[in-house]
Backbone bond lengths (Angstrom), bond angles and torsions (degrees), N, CA, C in turn:
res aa  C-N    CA-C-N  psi(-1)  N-CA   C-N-CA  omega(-1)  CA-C   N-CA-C  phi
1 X - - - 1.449 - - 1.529 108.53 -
2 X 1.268 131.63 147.20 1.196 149.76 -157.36 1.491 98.13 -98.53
3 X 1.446 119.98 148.12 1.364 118.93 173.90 1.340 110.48 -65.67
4 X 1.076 133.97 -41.69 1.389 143.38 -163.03 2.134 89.51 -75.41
5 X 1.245 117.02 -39.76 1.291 107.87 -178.46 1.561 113.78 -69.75
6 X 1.601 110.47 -28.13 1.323 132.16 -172.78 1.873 99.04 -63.33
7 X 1.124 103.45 -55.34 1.795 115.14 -156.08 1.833 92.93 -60.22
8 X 1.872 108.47 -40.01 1.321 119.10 -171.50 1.250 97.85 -54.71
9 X 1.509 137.51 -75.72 1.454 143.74 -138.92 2.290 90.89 -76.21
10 X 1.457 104.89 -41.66 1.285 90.87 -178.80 1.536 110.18 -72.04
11 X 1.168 144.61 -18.45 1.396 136.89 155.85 1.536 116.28 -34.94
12 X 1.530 81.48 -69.59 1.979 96.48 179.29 1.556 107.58 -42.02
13 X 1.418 137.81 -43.79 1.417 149.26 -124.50 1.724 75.69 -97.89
14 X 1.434 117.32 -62.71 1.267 142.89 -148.67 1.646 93.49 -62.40
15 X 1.243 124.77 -93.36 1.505 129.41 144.72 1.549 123.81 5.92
16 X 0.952 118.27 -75.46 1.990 132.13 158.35 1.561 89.07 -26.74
17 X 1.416 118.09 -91.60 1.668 141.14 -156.69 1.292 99.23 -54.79
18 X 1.580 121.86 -27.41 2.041 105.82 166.85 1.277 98.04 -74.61
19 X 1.181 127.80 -48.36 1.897 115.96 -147.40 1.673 87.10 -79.06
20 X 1.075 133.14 -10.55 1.461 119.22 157.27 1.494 135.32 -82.89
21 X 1.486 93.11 -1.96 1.878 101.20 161.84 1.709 98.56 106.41
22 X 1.476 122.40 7.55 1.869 121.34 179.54 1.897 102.01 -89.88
23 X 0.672 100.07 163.05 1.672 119.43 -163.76 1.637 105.83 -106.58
24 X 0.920 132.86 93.98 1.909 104.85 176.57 1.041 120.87 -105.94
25 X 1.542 108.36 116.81 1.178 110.21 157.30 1.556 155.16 -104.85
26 X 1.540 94.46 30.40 1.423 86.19 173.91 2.062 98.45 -161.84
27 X 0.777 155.02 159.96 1.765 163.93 -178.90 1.144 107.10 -132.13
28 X 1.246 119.12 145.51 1.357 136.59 169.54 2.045 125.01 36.92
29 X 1.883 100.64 39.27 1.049 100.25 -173.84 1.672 115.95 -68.04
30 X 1.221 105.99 146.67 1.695 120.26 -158.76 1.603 109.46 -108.59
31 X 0.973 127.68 155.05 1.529 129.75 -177.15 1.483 97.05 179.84
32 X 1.717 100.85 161.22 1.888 100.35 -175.79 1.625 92.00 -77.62
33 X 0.776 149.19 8.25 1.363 153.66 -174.76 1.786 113.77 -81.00
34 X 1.734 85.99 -67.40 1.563 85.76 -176.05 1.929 98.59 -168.83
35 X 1.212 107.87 -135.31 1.912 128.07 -178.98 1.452 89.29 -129.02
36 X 1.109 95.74 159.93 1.358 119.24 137.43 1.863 113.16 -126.68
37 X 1.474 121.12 120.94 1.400 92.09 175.91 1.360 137.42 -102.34
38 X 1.070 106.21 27.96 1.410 112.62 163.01 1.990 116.65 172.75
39 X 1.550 97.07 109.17 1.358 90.00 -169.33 1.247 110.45 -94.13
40 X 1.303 125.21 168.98 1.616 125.27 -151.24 1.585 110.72 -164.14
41 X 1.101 114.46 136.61 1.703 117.41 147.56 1.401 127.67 -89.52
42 X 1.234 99.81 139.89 1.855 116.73 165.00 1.577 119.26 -126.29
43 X 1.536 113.05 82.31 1.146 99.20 175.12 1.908 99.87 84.54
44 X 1.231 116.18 -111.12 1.674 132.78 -143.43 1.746 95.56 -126.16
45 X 1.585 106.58 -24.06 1.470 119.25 -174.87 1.101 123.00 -52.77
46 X 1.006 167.50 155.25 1.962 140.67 86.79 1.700 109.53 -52.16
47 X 1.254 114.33 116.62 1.228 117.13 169.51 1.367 121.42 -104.22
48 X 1.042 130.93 102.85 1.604 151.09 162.65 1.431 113.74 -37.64
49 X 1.717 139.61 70.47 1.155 114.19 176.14 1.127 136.39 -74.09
50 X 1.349 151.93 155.81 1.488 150.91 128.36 1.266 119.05 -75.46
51 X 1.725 119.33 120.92 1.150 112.78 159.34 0.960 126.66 -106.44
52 X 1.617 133.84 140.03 1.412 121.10 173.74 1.043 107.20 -158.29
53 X 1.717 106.58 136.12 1.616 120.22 177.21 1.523 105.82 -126.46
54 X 1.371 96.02 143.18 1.908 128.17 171.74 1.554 100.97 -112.83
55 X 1.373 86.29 160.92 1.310 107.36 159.29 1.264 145.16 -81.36
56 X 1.474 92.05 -17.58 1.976 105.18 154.08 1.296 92.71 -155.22
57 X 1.296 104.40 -168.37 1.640 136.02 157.48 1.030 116.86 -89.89
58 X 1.183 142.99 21.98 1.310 137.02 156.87 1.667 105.30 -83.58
59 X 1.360 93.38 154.51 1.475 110.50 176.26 1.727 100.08 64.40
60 X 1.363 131.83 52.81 1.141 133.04 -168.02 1.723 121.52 65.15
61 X 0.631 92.76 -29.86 1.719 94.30 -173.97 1.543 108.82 85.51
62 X 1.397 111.29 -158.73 1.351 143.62 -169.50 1.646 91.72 -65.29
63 X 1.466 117.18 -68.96 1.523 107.77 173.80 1.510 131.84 -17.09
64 X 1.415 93.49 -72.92 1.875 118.05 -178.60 1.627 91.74 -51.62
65 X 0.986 130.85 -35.30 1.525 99.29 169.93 1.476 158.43 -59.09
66 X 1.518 78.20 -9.76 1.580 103.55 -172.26 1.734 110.44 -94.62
67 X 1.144 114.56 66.29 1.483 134.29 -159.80 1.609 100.32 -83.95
68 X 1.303 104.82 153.72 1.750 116.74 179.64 1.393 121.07 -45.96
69 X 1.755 111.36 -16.40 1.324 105.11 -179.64 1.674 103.05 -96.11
70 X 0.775 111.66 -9.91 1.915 118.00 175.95 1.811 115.35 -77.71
71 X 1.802 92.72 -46.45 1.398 88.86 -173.19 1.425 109.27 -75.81
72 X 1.713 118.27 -9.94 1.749 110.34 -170.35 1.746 93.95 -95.01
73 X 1.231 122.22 5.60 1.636 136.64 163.04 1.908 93.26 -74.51
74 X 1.153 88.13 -67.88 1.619 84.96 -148.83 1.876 106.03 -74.93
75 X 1.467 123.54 -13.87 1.173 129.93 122.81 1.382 117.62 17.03
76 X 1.874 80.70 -96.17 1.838 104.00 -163.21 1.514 102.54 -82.26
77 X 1.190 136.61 -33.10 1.312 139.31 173.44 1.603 111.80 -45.93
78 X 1.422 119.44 -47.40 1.108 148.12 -168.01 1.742 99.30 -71.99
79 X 1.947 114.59 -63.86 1.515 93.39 177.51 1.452 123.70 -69.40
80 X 1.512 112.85 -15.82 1.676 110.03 -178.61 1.702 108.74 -60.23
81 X 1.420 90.57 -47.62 2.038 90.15 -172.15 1.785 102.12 -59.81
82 X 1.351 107.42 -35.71 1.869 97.83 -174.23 1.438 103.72 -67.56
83 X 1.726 122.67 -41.14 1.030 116.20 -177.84 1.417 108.62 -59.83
84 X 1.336 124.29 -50.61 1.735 118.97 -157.61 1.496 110.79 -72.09
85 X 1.066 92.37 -24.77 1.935 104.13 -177.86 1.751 105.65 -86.34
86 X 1.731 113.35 1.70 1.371 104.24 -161.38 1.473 149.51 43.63
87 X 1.218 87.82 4.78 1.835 102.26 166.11 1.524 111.98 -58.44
88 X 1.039 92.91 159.55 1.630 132.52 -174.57 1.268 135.12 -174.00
89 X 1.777 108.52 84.72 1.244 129.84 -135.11 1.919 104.78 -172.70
90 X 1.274 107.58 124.99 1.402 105.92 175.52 1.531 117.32 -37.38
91 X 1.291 100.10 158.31 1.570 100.08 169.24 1.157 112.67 -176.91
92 X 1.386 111.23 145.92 1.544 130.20 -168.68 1.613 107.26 -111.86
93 X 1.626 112.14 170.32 1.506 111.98 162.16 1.349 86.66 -135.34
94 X 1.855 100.99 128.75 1.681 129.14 144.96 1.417 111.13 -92.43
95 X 1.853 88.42 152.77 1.627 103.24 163.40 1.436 100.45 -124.20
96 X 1.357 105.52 139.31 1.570 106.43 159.32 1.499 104.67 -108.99
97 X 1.134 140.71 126.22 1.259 153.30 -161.06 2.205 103.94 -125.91
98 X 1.065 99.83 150.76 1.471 122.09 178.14 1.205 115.66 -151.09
99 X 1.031 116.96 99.84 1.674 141.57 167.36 1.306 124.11 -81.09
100 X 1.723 129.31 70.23 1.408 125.36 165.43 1.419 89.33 96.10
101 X 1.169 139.04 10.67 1.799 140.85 177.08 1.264 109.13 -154.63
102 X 1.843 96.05 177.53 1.482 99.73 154.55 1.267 122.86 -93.06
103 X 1.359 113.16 -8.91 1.760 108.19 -178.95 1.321 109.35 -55.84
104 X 1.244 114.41 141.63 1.481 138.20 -172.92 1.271 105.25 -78.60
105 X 1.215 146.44 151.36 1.302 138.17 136.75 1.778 106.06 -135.82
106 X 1.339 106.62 137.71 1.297 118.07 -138.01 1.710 94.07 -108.39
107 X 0.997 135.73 124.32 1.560 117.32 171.25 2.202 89.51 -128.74
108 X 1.663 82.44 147.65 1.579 100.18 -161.93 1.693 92.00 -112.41
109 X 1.513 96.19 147.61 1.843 102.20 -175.36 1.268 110.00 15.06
110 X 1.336 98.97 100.28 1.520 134.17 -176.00 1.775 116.54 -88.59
111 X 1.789 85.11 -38.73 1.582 77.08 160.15 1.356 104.15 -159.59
112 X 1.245 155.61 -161.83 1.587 147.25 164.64 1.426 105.93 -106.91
């Protein structure tokens, strides 16, 4: 996927996650570690999103991408920003995923 396709689907993701009541505050945070692409509030949360779009659902889709070596990325990506920002505050990781569209489909704590 193309950055310019990347920035598109995280707009959509971003957009979706307000009209559902999340707060964002922060896109495409960077570290030698990894991204985060789009950080967010819910309420009391920090929510960690993942976005990712395919071109279908075959072969797992957008999900199956999010493999053990991504989530121990987004992991450590995830405690550096709480650490550097000094928070101390629950927090979850979402994916908003797009399979062959723009419809969103949203999956909440994806993993702990």
């Amino acid at each position: 996927m193309s950055k310019a396709s990347g920035d598109h689907y995280e707009a959509l993701a971003c957009r979706f996650l307000q009209q559902q009541g999340l707060t964002l505050v922060e896109r495409n945070w960077h570290c030698r570690q990894g991204e985060l692409d789009l950080v967010m509030r819910d309420g009391a949360y920090w929510v960690f999103v993942e976005v990712r779009a395919r071109q279908s659902a075959h072969f797992g889709g957008a999900a199956a991408s999010i493999g053990s070596a991504k989530q121990h990325k987004l992991h450590t990506a995830a405690n550096l920003y709480l650490s550097s920002k000094r928070i101390d505050a629950p927090c979850r990781f979402d994916a908003v995923l797009f399979d062959g569209s723009e419809q969103a489909r949203w999956l909440k704590n994806i993993f702990g």
